[in-house]
Biopython code that builds the backbone (N, CA, C, O; Angstrom):
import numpy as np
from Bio.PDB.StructureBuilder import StructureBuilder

atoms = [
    (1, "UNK", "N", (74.761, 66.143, 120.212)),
    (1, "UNK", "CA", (74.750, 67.474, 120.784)),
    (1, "UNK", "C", (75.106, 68.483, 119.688)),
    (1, "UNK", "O", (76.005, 68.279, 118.872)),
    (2, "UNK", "N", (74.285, 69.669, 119.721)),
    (2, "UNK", "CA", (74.235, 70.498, 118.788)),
    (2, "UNK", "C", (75.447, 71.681, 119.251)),
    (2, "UNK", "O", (75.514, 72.095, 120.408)),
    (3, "UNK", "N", (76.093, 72.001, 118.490)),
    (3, "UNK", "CA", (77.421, 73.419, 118.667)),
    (3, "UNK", "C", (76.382, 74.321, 118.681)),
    (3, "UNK", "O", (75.309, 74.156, 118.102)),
    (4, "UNK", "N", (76.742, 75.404, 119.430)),
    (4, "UNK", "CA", (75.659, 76.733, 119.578)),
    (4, "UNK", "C", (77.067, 77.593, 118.875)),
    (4, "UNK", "O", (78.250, 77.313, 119.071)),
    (5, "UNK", "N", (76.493, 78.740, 117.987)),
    (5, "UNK", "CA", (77.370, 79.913, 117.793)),
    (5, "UNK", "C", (78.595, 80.125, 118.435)),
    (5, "UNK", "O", (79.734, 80.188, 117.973)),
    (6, "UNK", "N", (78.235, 80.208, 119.399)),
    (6, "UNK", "CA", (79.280, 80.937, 120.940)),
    (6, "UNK", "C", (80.568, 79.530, 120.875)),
    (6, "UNK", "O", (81.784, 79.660, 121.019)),
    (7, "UNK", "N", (79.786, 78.233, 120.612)),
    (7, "UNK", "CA", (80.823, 77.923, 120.456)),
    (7, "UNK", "C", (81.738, 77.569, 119.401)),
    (7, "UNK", "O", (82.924, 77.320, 119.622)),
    (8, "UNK", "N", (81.059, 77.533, 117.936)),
    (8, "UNK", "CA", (81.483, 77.234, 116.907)),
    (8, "UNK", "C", (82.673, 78.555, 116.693)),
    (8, "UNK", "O", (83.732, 78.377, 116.090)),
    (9, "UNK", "N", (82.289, 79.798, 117.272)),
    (9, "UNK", "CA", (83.232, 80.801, 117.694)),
    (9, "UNK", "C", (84.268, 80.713, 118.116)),
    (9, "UNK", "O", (85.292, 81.086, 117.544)),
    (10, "UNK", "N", (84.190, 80.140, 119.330)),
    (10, "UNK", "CA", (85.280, 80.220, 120.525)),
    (10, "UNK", "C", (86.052, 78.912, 119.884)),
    (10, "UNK", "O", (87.225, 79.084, 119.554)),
    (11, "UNK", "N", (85.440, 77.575, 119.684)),
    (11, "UNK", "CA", (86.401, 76.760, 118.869)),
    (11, "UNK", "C", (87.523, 77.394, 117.916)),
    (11, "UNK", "O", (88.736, 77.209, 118.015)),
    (12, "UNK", "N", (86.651, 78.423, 116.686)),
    (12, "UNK", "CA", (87.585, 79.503, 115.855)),
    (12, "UNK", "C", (88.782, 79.642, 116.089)),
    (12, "UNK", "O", (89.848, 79.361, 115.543)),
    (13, "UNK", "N", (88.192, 80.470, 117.639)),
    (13, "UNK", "CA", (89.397, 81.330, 118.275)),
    (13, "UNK", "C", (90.353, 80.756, 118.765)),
    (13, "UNK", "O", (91.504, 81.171, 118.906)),
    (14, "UNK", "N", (89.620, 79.156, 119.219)),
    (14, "UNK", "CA", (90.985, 78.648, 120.050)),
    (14, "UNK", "C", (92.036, 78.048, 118.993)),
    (14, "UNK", "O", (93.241, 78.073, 119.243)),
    (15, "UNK", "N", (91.440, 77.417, 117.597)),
    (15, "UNK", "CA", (92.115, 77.299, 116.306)),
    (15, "UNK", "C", (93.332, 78.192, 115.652)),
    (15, "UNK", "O", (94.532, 77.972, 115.489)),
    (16, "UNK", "N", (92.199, 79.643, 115.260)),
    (16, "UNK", "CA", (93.544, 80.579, 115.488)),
    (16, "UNK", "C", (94.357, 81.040, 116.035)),
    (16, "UNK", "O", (95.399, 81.429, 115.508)),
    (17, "UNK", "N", (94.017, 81.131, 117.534)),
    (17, "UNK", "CA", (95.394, 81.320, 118.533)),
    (17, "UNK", "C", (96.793, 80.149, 118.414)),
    (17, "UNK", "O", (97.974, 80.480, 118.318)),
    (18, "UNK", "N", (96.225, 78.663, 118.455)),
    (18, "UNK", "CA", (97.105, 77.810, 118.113)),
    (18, "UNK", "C", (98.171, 78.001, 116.697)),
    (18, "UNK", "O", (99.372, 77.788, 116.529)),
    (19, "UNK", "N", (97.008, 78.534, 115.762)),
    (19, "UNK", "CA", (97.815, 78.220, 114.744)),
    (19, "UNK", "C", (98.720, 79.682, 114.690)),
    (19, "UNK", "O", (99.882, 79.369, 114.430)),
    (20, "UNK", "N", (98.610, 80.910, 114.819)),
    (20, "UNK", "CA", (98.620, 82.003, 115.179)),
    (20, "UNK", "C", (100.500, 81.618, 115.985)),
    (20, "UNK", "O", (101.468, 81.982, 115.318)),
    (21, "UNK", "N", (100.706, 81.013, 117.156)),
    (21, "UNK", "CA", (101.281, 80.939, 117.783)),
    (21, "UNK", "C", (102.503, 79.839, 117.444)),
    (21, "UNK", "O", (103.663, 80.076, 117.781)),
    (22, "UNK", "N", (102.039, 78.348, 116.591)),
    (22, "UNK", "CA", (102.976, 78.540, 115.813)),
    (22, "UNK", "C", (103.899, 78.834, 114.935)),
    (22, "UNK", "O", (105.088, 78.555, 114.778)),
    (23, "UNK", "N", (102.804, 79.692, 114.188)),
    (23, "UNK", "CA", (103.376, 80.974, 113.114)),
    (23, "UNK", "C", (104.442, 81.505, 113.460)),
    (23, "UNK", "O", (105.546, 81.241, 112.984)),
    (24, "UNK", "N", (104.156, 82.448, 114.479)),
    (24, "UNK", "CA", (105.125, 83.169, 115.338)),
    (24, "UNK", "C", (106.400, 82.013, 115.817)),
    (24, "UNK", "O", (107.498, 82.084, 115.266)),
    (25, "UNK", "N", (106.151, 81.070, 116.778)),
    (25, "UNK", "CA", (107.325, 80.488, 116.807)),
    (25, "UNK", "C", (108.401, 80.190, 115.030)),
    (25, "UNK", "O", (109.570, 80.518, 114.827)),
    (26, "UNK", "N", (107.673, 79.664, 114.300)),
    (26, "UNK", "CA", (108.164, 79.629, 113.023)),
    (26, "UNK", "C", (109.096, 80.606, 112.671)),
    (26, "UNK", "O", (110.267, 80.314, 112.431)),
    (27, "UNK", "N", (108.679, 81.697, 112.625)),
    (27, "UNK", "CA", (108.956, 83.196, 111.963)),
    (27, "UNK", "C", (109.899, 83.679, 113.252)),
    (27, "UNK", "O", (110.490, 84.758, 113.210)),
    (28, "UNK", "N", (109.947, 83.195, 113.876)),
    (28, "UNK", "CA", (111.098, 83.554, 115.100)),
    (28, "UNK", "C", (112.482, 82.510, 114.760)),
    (28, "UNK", "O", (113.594, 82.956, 114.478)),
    (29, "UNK", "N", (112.185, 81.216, 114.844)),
    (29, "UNK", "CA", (113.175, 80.322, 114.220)),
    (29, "UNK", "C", (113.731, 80.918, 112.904)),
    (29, "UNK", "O", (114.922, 81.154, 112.703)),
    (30, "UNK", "N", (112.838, 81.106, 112.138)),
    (30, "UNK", "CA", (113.434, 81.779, 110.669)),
    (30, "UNK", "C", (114.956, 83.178, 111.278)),
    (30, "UNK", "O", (116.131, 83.170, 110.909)),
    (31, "UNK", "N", (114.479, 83.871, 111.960)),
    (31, "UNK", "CA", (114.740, 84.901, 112.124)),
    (31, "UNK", "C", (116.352, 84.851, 112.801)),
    (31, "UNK", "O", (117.268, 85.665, 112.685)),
    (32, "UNK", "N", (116.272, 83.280, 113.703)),
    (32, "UNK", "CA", (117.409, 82.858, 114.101)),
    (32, "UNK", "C", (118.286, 82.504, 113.332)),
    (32, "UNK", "O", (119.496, 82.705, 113.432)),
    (33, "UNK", "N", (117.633, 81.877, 112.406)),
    (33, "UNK", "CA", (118.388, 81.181, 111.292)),
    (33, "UNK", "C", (119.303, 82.040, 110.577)),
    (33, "UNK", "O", (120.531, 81.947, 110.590)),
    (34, "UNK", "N", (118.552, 82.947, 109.904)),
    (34, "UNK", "CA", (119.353, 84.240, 109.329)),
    (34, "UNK", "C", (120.121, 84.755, 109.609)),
    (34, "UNK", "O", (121.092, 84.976, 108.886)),
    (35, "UNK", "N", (119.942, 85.272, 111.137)),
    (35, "UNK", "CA", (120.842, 85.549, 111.920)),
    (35, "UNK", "C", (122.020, 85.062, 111.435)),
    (35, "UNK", "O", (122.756, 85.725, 110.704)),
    (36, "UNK", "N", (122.394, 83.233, 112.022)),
    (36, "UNK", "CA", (123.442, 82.240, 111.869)),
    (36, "UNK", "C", (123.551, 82.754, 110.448)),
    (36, "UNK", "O", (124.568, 83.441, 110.350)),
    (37, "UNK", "N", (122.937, 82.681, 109.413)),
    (37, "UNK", "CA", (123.303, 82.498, 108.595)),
    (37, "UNK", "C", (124.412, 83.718, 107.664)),
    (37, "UNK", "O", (125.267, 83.568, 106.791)),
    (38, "UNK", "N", (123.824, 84.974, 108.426)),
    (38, "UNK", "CA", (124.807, 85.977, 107.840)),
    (38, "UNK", "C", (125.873, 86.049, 109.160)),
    (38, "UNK", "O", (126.085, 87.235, 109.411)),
    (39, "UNK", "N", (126.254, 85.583, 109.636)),
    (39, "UNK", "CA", (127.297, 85.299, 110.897)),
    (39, "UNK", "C", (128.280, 84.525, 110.003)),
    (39, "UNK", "O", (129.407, 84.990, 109.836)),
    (40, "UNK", "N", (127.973, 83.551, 109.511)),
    (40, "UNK", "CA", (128.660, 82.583, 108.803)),
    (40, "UNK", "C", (129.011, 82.321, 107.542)),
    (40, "UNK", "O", (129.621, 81.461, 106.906)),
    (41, "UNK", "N", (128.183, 83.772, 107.299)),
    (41, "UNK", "CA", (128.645, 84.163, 105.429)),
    (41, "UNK", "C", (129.710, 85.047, 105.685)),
    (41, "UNK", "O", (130.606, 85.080, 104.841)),
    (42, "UNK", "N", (129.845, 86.172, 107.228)),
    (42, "UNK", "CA", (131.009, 86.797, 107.390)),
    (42, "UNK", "C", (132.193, 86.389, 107.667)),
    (42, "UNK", "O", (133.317, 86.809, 107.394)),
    (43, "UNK", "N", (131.545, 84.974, 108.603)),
    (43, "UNK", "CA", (132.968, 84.017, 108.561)),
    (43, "UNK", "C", (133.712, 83.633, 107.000)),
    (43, "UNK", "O", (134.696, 84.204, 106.529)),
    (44, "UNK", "N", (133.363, 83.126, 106.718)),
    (44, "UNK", "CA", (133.478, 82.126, 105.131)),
    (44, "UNK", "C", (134.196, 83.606, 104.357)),
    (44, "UNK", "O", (135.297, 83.480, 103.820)),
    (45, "UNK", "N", (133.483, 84.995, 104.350)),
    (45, "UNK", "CA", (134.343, 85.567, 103.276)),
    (45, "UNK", "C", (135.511, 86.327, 103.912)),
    (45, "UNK", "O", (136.479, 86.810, 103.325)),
    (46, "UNK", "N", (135.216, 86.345, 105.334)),
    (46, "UNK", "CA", (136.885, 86.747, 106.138)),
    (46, "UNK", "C", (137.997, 85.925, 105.680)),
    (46, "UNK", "O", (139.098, 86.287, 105.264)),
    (47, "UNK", "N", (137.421, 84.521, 105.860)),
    (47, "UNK", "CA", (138.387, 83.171, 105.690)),
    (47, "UNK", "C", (138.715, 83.488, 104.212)),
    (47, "UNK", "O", (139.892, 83.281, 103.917)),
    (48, "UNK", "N", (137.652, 84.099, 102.894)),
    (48, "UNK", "CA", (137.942, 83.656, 101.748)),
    (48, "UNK", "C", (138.808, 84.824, 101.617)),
    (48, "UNK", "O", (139.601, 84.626, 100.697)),
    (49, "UNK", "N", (138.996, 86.115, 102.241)),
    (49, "UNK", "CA", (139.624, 87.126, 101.719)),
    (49, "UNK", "C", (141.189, 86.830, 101.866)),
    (49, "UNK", "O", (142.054, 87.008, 101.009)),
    (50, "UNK", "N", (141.370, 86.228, 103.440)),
    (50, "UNK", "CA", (142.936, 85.893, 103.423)),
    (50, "UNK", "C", (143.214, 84.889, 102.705)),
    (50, "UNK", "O", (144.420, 84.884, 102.456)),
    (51, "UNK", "N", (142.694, 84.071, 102.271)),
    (51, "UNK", "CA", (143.057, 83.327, 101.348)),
    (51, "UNK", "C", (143.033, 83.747, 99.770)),
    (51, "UNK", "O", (143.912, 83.584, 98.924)),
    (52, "UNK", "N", (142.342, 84.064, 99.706)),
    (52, "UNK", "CA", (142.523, 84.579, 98.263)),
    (52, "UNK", "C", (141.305, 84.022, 97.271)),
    (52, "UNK", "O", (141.382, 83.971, 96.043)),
    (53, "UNK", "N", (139.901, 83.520, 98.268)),
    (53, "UNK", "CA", (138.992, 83.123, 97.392)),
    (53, "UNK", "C", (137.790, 84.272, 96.861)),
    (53, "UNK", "O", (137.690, 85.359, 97.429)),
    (54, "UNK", "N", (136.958, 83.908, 95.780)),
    (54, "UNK", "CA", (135.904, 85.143, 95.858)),
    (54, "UNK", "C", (134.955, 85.209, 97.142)),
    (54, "UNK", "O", (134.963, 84.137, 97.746)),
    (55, "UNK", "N", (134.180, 86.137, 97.687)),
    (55, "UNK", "CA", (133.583, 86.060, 98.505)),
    (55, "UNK", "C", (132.199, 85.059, 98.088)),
    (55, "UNK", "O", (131.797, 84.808, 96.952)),
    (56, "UNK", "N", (131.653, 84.608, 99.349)),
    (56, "UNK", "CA", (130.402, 84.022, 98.784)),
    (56, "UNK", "C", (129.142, 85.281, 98.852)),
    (56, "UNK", "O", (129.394, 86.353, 99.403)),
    (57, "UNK", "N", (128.135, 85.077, 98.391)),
    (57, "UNK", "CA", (127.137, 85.816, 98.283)),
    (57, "UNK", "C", (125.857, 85.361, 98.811)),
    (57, "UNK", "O", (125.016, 86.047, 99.392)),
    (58, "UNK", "N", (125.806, 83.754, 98.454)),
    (58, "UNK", "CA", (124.757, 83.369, 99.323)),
    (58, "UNK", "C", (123.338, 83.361, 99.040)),
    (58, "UNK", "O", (122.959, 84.261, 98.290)),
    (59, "UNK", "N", (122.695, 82.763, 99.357)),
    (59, "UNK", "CA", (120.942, 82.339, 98.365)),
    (59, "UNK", "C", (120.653, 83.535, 98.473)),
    (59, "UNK", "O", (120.964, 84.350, 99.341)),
    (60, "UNK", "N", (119.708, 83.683, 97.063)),
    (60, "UNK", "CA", (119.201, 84.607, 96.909)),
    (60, "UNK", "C", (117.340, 84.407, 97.161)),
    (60, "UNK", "O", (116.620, 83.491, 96.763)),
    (61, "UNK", "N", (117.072, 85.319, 97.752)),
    (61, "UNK", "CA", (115.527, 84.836, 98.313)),
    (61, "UNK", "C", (114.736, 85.635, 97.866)),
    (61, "UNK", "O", (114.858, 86.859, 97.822)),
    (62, "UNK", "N", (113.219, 84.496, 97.235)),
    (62, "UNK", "CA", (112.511, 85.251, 96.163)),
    (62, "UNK", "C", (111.392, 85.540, 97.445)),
    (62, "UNK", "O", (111.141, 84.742, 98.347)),
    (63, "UNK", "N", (110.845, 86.793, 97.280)),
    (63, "UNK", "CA", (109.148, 86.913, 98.331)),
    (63, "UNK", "C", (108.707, 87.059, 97.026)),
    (63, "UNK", "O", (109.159, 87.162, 95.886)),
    (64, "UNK", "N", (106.946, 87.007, 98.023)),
    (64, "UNK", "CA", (106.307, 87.261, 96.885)),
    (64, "UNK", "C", (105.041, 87.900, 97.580)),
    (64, "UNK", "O", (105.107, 88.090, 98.794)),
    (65, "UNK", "N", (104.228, 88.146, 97.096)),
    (65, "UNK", "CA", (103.376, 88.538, 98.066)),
    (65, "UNK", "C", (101.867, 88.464, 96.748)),
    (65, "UNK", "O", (102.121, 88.734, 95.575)),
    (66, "UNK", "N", (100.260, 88.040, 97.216)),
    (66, "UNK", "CA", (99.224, 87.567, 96.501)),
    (66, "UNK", "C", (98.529, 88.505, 96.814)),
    (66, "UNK", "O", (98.422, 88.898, 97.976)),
    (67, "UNK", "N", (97.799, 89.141, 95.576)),
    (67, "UNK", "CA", (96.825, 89.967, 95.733)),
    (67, "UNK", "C", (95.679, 90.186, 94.950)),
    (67, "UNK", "O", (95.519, 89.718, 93.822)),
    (68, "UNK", "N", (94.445, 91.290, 95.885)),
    (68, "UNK", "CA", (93.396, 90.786, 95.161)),
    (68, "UNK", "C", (93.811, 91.367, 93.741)),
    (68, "UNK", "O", (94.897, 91.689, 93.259)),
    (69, "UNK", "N", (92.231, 91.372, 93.166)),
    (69, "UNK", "CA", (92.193, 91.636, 91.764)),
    (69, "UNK", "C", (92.362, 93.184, 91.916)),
    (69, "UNK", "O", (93.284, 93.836, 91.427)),
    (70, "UNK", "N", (91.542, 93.572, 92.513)),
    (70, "UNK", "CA", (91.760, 95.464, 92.925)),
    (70, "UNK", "C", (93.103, 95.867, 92.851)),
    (70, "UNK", "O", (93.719, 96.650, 92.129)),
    (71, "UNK", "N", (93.486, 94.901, 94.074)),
    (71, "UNK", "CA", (94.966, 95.423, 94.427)),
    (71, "UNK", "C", (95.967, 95.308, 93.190)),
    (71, "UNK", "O", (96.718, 96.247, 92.925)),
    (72, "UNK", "N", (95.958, 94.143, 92.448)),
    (72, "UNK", "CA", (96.684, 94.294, 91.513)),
    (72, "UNK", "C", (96.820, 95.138, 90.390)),
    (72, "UNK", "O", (97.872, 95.422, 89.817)),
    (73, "UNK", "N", (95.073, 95.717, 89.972)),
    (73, "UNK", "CA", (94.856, 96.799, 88.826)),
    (73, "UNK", "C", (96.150, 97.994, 89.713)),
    (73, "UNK", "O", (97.256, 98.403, 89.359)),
    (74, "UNK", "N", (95.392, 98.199, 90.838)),
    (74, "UNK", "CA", (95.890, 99.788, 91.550)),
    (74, "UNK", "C", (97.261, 99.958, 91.526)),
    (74, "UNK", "O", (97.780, 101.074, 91.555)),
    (75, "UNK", "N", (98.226, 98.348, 91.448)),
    (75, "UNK", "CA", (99.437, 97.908, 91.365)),
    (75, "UNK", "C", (100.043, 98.087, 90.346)),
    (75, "UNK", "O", (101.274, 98.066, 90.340)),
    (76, "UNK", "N", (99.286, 98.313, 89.200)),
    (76, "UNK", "CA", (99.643, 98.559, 87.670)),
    (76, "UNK", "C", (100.403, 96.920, 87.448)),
    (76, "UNK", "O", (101.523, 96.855, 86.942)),
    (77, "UNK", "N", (99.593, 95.545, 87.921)),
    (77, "UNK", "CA", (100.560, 94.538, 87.737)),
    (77, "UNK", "C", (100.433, 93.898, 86.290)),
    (77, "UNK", "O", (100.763, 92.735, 86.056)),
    (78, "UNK", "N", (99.925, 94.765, 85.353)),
    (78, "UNK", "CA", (98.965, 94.846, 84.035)),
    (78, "UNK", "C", (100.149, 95.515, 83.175)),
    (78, "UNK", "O", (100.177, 95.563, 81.946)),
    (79, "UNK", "N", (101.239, 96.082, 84.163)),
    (79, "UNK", "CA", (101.902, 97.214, 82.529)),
    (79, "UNK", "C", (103.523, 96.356, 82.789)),
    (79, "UNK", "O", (104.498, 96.779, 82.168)),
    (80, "UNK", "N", (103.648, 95.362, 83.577)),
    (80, "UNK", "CA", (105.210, 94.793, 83.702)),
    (80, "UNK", "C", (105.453, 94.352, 81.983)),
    (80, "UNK", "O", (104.751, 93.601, 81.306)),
    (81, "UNK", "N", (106.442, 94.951, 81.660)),
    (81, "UNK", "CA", (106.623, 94.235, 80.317)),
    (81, "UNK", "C", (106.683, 92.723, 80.190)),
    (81, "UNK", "O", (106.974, 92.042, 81.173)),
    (82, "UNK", "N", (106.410, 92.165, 78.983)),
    (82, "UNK", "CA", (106.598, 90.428, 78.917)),
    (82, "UNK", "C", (107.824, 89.689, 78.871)),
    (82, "UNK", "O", (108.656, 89.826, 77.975)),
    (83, "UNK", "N", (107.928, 88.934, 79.807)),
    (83, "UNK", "CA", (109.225, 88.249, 80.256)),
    (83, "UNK", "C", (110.050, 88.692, 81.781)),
    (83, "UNK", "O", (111.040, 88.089, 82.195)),
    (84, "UNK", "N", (109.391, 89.889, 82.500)),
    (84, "UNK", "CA", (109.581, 90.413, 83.538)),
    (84, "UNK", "C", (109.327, 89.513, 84.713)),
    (84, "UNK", "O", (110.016, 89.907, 85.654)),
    (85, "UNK", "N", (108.566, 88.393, 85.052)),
    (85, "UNK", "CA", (108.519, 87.685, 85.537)),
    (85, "UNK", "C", (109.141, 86.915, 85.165)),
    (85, "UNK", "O", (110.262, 87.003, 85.666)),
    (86, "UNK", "N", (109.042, 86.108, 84.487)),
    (86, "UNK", "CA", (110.120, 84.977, 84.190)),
    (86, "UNK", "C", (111.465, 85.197, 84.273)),
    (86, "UNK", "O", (112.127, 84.332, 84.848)),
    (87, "UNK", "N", (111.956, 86.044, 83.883)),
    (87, "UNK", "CA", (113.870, 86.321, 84.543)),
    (87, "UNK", "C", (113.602, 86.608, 85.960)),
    (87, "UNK", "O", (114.299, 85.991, 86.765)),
    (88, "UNK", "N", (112.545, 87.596, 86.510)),
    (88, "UNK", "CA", (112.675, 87.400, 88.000)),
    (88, "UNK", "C", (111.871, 85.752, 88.628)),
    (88, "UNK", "O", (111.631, 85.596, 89.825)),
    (89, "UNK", "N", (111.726, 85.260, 88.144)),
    (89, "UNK", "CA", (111.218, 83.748, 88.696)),
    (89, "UNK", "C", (112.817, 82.739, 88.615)),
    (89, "UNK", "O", (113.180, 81.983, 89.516)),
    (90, "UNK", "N", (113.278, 82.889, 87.822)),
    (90, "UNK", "CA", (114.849, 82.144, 87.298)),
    (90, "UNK", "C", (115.667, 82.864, 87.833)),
    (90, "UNK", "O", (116.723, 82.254, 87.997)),
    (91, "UNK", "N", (115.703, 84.188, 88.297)),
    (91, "UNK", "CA", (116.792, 84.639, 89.345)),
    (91, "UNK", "C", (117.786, 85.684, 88.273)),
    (91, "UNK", "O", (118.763, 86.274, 88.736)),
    (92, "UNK", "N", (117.492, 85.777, 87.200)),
    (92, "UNK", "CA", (117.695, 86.681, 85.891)),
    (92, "UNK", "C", (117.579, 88.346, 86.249)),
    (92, "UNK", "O", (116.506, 88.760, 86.687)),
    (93, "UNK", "N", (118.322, 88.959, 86.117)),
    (93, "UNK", "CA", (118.312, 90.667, 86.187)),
    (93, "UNK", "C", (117.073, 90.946, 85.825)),
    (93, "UNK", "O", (116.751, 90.502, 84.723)),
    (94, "UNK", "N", (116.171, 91.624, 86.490)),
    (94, "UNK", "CA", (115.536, 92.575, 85.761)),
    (94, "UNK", "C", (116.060, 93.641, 85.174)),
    (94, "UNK", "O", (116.633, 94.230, 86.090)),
    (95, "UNK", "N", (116.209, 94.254, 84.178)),
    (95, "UNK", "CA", (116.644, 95.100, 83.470)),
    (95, "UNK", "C", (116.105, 96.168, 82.650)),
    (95, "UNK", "O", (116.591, 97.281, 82.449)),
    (96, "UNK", "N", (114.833, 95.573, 82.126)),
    (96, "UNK", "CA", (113.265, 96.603, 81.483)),
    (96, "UNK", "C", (113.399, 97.847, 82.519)),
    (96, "UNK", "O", (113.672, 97.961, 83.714)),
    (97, "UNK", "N", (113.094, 98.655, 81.534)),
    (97, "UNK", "CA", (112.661, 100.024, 81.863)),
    (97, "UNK", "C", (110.952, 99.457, 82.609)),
    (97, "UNK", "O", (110.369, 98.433, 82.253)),
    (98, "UNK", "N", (110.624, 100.095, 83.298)),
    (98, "UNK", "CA", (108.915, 100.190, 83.605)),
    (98, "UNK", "C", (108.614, 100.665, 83.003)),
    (98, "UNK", "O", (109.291, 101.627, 82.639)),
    (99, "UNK", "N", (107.183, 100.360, 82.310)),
    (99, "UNK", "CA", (106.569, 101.044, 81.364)),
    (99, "UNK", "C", (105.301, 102.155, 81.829)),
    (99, "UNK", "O", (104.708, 102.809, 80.971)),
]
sb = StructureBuilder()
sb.init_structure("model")
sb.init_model(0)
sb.init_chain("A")
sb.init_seg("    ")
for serial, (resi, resn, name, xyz) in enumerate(atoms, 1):
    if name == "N":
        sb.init_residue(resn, " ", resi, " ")
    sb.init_atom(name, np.array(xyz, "f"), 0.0, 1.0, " ", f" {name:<3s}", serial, name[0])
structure = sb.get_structure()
């Protein structure tokens, strides 16, 4: 049996809604998480202040975000000085002036 359009379509759709929908659950869990997670960084540096420890600070989280070739000229991702990525990939200050 041959797929007609209409349904090689609607298969699509029912693909992306699924996947679509665990996304969202995902990105909702994330969202919980964080939550807990700065709940329990306020715990930890309450606890560390009466005691007398440094506070914690806690992972530091890299985004990133991919783009086209356009987007990147229009981005000027062409004038970052050299080594600007790499200290921000290793978690290193950026510190360069922009050029």
């Amino acid at each position: 049996m041959t797929k007609s359009f209409r349904d090689w379509l609607a298969e699509g759709e029912e693909i992306y809604n699924t996947t679509f929908s665990e996304f969202k659950a995902l990105e909702s869990q994330i969202e919980a998480l964080e939550a807990q997670l700065a709940s329990k960084k306020a715990e930890v540096n309450q606890i560390a202040h009466v005691i007398g420890k440094p506070p914690v600070e806690g992972a530091r989280r890299v985004t990133a975000q991919l783009l086209e070739a356009d987007q990147a000229a229009a981005a000027h991702v062409n004038t970052v000085p050299p080594g600007t990525v790499a200290r921000a990939l290793t978690g290193r200050g950026v510190t360069a002036a922009r050029v």
